[in-house]
C-alpha positions as CSV (number, residue, x, y, z in Angstrom):
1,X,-0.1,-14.2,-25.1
2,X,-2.5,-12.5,-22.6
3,X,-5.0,-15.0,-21.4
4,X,-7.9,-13.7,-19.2
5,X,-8.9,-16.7,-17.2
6,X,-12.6,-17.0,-15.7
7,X,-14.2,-19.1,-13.2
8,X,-17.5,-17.9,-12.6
9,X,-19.6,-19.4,-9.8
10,X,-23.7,-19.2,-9.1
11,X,-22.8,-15.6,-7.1
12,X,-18.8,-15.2,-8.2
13,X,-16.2,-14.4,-10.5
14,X,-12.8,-15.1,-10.3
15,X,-10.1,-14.0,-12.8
16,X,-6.2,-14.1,-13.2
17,X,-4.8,-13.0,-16.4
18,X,-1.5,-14.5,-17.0
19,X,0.9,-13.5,-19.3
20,X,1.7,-17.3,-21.0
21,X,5.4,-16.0,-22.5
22,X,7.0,-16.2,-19.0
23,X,3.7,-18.4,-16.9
24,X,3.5,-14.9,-15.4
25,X,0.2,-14.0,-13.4
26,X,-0.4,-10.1,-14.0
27,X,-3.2,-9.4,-12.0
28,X,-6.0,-11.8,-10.0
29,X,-8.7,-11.1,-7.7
30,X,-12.5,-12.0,-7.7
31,X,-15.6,-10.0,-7.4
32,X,-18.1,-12.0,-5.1
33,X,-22.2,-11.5,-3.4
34,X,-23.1,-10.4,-7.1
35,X,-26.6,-10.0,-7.1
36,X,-26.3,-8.5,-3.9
37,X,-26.4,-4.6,-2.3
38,X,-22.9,-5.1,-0.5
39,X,-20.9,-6.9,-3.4
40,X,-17.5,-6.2,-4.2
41,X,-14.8,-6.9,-6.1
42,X,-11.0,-7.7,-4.4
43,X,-8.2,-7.7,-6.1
44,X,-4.2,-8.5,-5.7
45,X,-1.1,-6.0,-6.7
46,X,1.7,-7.1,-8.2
47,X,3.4,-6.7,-4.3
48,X,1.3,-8.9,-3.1
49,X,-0.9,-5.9,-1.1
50,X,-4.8,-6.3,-1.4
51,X,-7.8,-4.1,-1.7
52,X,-11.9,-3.8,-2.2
53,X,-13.8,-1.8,-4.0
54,X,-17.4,-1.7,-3.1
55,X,-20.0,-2.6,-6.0
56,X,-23.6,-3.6,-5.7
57,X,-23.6,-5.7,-9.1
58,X,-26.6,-7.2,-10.2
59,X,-25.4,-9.6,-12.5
60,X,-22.5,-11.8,-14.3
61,X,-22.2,-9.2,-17.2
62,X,-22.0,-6.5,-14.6
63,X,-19.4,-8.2,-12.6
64,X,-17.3,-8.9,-15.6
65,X,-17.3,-5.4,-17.0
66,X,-16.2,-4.3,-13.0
67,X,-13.3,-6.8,-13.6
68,X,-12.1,-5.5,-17.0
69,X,-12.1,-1.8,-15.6
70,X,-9.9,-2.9,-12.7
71,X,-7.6,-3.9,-15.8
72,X,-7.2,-1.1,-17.3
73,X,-8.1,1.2,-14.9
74,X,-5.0,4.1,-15.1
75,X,-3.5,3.9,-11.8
76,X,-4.4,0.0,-10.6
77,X,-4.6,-1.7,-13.5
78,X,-2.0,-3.3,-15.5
79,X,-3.4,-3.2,-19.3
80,X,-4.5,0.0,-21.1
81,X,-6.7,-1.7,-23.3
82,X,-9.0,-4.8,-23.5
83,X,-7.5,-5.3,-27.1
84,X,-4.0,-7.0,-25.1
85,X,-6.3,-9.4,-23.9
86,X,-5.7,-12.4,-26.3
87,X,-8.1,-14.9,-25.5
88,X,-10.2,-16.2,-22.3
89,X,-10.0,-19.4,-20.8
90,X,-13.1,-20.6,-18.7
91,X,-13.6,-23.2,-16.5
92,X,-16.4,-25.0,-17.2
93,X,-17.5,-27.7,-13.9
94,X,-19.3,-30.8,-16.1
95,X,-18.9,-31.4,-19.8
96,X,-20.2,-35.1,-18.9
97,X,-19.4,-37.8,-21.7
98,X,-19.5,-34.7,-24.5
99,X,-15.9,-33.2,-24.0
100,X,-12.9,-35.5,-22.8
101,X,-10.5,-32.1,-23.7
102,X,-10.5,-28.8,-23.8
103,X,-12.4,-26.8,-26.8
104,X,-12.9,-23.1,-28.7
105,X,-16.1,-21.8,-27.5
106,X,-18.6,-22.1,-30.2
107,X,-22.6,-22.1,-31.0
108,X,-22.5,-25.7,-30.7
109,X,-20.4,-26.3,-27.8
110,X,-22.8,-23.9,-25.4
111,X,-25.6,-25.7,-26.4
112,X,-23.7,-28.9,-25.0
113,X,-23.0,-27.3,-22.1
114,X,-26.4,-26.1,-21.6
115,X,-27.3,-29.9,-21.7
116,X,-25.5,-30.8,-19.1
117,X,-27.6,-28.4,-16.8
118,X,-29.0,-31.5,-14.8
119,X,-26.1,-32.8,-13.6
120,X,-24.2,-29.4,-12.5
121,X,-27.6,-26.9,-11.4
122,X,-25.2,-24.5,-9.7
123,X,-22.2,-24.5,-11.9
124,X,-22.9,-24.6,-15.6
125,X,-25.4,-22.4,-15.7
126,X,-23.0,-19.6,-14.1
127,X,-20.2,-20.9,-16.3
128,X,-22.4,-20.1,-18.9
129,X,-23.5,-16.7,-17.7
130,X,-19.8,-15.5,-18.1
131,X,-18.9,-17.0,-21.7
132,X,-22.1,-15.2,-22.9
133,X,-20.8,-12.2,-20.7
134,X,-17.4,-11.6,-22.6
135,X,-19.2,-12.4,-25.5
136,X,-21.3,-9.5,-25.4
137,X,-18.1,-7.0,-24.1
138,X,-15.5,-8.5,-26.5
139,X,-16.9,-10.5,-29.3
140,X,-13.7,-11.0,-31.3
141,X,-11.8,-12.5,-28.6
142,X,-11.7,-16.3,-28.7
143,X,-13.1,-18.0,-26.0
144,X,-12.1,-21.9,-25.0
145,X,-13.7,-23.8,-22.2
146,X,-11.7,-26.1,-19.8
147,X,-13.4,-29.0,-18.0
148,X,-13.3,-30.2,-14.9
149,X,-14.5,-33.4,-15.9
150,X,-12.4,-34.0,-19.0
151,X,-9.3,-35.4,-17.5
152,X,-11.4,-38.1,-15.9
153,X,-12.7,-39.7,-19.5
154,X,-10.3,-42.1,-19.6
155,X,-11.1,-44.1,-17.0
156,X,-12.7,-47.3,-17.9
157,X,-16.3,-48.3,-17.3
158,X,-15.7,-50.6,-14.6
159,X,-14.2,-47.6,-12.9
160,X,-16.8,-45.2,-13.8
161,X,-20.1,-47.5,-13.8
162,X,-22.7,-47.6,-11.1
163,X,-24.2,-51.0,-10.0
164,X,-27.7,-49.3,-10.6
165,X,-30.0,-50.5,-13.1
166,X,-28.2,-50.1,-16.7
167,X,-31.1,-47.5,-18.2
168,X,-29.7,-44.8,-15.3
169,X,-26.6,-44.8,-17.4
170,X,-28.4,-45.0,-20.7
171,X,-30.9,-43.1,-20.6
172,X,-30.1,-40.2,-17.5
173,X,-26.3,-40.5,-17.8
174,X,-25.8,-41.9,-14.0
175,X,-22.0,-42.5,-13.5
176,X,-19.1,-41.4,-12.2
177,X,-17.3,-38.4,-13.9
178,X,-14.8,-36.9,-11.5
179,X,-14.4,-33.1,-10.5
180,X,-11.1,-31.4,-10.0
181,X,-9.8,-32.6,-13.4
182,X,-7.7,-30.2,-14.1
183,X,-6.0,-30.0,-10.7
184,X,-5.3,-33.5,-10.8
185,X,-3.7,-33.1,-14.6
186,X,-1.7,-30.5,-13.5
187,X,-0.1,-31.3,-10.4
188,X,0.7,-34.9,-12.4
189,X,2.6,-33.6,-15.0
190,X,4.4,-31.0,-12.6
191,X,5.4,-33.9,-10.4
192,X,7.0,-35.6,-13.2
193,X,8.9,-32.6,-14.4
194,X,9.9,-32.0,-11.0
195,X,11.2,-35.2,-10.1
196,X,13.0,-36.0,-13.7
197,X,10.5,-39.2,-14.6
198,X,8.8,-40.0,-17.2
199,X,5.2,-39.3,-16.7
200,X,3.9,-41.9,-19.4
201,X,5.7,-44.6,-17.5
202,X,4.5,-43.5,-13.8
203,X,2.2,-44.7,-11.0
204,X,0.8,-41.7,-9.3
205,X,-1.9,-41.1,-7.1
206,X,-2.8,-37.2,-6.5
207,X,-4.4,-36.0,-3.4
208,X,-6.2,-32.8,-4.7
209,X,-7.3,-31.7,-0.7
210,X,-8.7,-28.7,0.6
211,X,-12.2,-27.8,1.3
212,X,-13.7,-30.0,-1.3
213,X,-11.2,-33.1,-1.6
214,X,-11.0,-36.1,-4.1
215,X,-7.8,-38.2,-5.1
216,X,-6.7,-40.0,-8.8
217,X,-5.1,-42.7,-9.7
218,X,-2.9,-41.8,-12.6
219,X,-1.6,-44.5,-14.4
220,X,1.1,-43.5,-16.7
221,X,-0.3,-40.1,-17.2
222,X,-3.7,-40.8,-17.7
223,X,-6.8,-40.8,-14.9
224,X,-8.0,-44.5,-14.4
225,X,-10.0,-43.6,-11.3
226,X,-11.2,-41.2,-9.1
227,X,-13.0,-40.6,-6.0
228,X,-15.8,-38.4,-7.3
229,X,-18.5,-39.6,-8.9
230,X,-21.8,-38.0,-10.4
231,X,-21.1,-35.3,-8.7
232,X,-18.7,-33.9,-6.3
233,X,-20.3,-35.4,-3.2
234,X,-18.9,-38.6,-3.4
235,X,-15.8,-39.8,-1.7
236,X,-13.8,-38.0,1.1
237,X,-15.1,-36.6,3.9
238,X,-14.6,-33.0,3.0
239,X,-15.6,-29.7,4.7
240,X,-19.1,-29.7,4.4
241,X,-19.8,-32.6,2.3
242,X,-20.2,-35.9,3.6
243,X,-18.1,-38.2,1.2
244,X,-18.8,-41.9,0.5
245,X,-22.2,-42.9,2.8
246,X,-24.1,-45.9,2.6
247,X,-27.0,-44.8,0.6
248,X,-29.7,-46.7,3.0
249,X,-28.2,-44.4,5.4
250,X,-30.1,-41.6,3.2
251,X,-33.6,-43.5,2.7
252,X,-33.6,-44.3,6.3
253,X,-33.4,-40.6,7.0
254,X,-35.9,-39.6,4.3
255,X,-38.5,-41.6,5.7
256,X,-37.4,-40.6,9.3
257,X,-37.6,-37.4,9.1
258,X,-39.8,-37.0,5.9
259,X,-36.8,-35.2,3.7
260,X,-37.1,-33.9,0.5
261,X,-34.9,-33.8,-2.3
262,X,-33.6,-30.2,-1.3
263,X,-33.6,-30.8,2.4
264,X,-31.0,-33.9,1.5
265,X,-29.3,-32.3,-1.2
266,X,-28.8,-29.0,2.0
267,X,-27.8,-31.7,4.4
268,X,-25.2,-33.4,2.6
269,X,-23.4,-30.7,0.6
270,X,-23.7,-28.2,2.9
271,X,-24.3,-28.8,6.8
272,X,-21.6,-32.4,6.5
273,X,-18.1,-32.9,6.6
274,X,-15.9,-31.8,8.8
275,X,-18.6,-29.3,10.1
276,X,-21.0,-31.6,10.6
277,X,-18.8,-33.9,12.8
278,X,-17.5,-31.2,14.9
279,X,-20.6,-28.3,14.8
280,X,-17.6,-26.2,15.1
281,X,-16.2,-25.0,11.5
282,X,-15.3,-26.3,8.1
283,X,-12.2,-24.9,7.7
284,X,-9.3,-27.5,8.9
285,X,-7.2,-24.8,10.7
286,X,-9.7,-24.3,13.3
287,X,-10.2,-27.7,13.7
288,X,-6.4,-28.3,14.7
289,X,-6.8,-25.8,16.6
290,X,-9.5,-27.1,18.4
291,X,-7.9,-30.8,18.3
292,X,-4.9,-29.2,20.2
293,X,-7.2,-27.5,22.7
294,X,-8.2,-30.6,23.8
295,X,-12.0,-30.9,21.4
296,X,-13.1,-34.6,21.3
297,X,-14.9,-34.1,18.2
298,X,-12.2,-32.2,16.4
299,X,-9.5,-34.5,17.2
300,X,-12.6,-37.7,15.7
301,X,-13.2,-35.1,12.7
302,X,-9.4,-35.0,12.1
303,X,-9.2,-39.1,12.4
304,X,-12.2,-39.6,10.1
305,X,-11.0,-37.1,7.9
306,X,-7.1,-38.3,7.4
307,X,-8.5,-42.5,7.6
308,X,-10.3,-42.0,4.3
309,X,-7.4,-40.6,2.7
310,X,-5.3,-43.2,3.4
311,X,-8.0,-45.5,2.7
312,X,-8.1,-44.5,-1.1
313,X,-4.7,-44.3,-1.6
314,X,-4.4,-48.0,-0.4
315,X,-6.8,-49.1,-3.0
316,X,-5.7,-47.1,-5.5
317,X,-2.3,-48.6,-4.8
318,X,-4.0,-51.7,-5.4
319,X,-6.1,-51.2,-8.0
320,X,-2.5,-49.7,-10.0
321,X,-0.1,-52.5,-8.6
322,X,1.3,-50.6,-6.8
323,X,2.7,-46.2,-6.6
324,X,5.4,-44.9,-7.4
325,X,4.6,-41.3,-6.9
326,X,1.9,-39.6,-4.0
327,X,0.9,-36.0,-4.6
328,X,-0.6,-33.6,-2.1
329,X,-1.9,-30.3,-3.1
330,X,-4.9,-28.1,-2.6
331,X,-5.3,-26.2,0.9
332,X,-4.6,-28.5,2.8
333,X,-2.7,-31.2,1.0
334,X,-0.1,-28.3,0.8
335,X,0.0,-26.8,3.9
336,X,-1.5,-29.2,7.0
337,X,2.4,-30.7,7.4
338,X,0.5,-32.7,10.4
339,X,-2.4,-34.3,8.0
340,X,0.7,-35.0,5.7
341,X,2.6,-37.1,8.4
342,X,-0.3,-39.2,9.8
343,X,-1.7,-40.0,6.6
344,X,1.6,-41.2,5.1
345,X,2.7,-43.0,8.5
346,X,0.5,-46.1,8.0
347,X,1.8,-46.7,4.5
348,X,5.2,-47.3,5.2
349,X,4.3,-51.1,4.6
350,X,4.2,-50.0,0.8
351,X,7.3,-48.2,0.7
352,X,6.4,-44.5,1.6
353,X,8.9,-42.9,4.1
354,X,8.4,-39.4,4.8
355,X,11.1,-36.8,6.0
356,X,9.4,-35.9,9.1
357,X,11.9,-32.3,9.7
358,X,11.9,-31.9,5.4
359,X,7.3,-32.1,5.9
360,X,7.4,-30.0,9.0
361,X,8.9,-26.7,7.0
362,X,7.1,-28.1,4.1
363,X,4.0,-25.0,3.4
364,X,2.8,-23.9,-0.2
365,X,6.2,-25.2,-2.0
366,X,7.4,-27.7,-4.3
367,X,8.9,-29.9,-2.7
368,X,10.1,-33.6,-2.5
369,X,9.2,-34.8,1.7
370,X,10.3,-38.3,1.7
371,X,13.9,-39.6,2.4
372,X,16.0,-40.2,-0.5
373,X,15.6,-44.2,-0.5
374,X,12.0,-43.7,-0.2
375,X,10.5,-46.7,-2.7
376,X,7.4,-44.1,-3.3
377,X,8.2,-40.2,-3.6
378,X,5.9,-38.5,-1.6
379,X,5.7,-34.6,-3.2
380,X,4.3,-31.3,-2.6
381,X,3.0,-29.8,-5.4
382,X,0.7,-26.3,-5.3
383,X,-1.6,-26.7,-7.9
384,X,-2.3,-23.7,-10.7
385,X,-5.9,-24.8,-12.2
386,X,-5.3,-21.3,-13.5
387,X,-2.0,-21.5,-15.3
388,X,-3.3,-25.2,-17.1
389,X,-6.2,-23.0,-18.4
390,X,-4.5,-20.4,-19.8
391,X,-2.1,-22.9,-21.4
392,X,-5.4,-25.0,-22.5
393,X,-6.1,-21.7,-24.2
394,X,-3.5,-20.9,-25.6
395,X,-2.6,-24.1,-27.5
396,X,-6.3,-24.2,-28.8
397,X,-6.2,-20.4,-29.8
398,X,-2.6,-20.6,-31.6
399,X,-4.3,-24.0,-33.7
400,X,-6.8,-20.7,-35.6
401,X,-4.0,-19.4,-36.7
């Protein structure tokens, strides 16, 4: 089956379409500034050489109909027709307490989407944009959302409540969800097929790291806890986010400097993080960079930043009885070999005892880095939000028939 998968942000689409016979990806790319003069759309060949095409797109619908030309276009693309394109998979950011699994794309379920505006502003409302997109330019194909909050429904409520006033939760639905869902599912059940173990028997935690960062625990194959909450602020210090902050922190500020909602919202999503620490970049390669140049506040940004991970490992380790498996993945989980090393060096008291030469060769592939009488497997795992979607999709579209 050939599975167009979307993930379309306020001012971005991205797409892969994958080929679910073989878990082959046939083409990917992204068209980004839509809305703006100088947008474009990039794509990947099948030999791994790139290229732009200039666009100007003023919309969703536009940038979608730029994608599905690339498709077929004669001499780039790799379909001749939209009718080999079986289904699309979306991702969809929140589904809140509504959707605990991924769902065919009807009347009702956009209208549910629609309702959980509040809590994603910037993500639904584009995810959104592109369902009703291909459903203007293919109508008969089945669409199916996936949701990054589904995965994340089974933790309990004393994992997911907030010690807030009980009526938040009632009546405004204040608690924790969880984001990268379907990272975190993926990369779980890879690790167990790659190590041979049975996943629904397994202690894992997953480290799901990269620009934005959160970690699961993952107690025989289910999510018991997460370190997102409402939204995708809480928890690690990320690239530009702050992470977990004492919230009187934020009222003293208010008042200090006479914030409002926005100007918060700006400073701790966007100007936090890593960047905020080091006013130098977000992006964790240049801050090595500058660590090993000799930067004060790189090499702090770099402490901060690896301390919290180990910090919710240990209580998730805890909270589980104990690991059996720990999972790196994202950008950085999967390629930072020196992150790796110093976050896994203080939990040797556990049982975790890395292969420091197997780590240091260790970039973007599967791979097992602890020593062989390791109590806890430490493994690499890339994730492919991608492939899960178009598997998601697949399953759900096969059940029409």
């Amino acid at each position: 089956m050939k599975i167009l998968v979307l993930n379309c942000g306020s001012s971005s689409v991205k797409y892969k379409l994958i080929d679910t016979t073989a878990d082959q990806t046939l083409a990917e790319g992204g068209v980004e500034k839509i809305g703006l003069a100088d947008g474009f759309l990039k794509f990947k060949r099948p030999d791994g050489s790139k290229d732009i095409v200039d666009l100007g797109l003023t919309d969703h619908k536009g940038a979608i109909k730029a994608i599905l030309s690339q498709l077929t276009d004669p001499k780039e693309g790799c379909i001749k027709s939209f009718d080999e394109i079986d289904a699309v998979g979306h991702r969809v950011v929140h589904g809140a307490e509504k959707f605990n699994k991924s769902v065919l794309i009807t009347d009702e379920v956009i209208q549910q989407v629609k309702d959980c505006y509040d809590l994603a502003p910037l993500h639904n409302p584009a995810n959104i944009t592109g369902i009703e997109a291909i459903s203007s330019l293919m109508p008969e194909v089945p669409q199916v959302g996936v949701f990054d909050t589904a995965f994340h429904q089974t933790m309990p409520a004393k994992s997911y409540m907030y010690a807030l006033p009980y009526r938040f939760y009632t009546e405004d639905g204040v608690r924790r969800y969880g984001f990268h869902g379907t990272s975190h599912r993926y990369v779980s059940m890879r690790a167990a097929e790659f190590l041979k173990i049975d996943p629904t028997d397994c202690k894992m935690i997953t480290c799901h790291v990269g620009n934005g960062g959160s970690i699961t625990a993952v107690l025989n194959g289910k999510s018991v806890d997460t370190s997102m909450g409402l939204t995708p602020t809480e928890g690690l210090m990320m690239g530009t986010r702050v992470g977990d902050v004492d919230p009187g922190v934020l009222t003293y500020l208010i008042n200090k400097h006479n914030l409002s909602g926005n100007d918060l919202q700006k400073i701790i999503n966007k100007e936090s993080g890593v960047l905020g620490v080091t006013e130098i970049s977000s992006d964790m390669r240049e801050i090595e960079a500058a660590d090993n140049a000799g930067n004060e506040r790189a090499h702090l940004a770099l402490e901060m930043y690896e301390q919290r991970i180990i910090k919710y490992i240990g209580a998730y380790a805890a909270e589980m009885g104990g690991v059996d498996v720990i999972v790196f993945t994202g950008g950085v989980g999967e390629n930072q070999t020196g992150l790796r090393a110093n976050v896994c060096a203080p939990l040797k008291f556990m049982g975790v005892e890395l292969d420091q030469e197997v780590n240091a060769k260790t970039r973007g592939t599967e791979t097992l880095i602890s020593v062989p009488g390791s109590k806890v497997k430490v493994v690499v795992i890339p994730t492919d939000e991608e492939l899960m979607i178009a598997r998601d999709t697949e399953t759900i579209v096969n059940g029409l028939k």
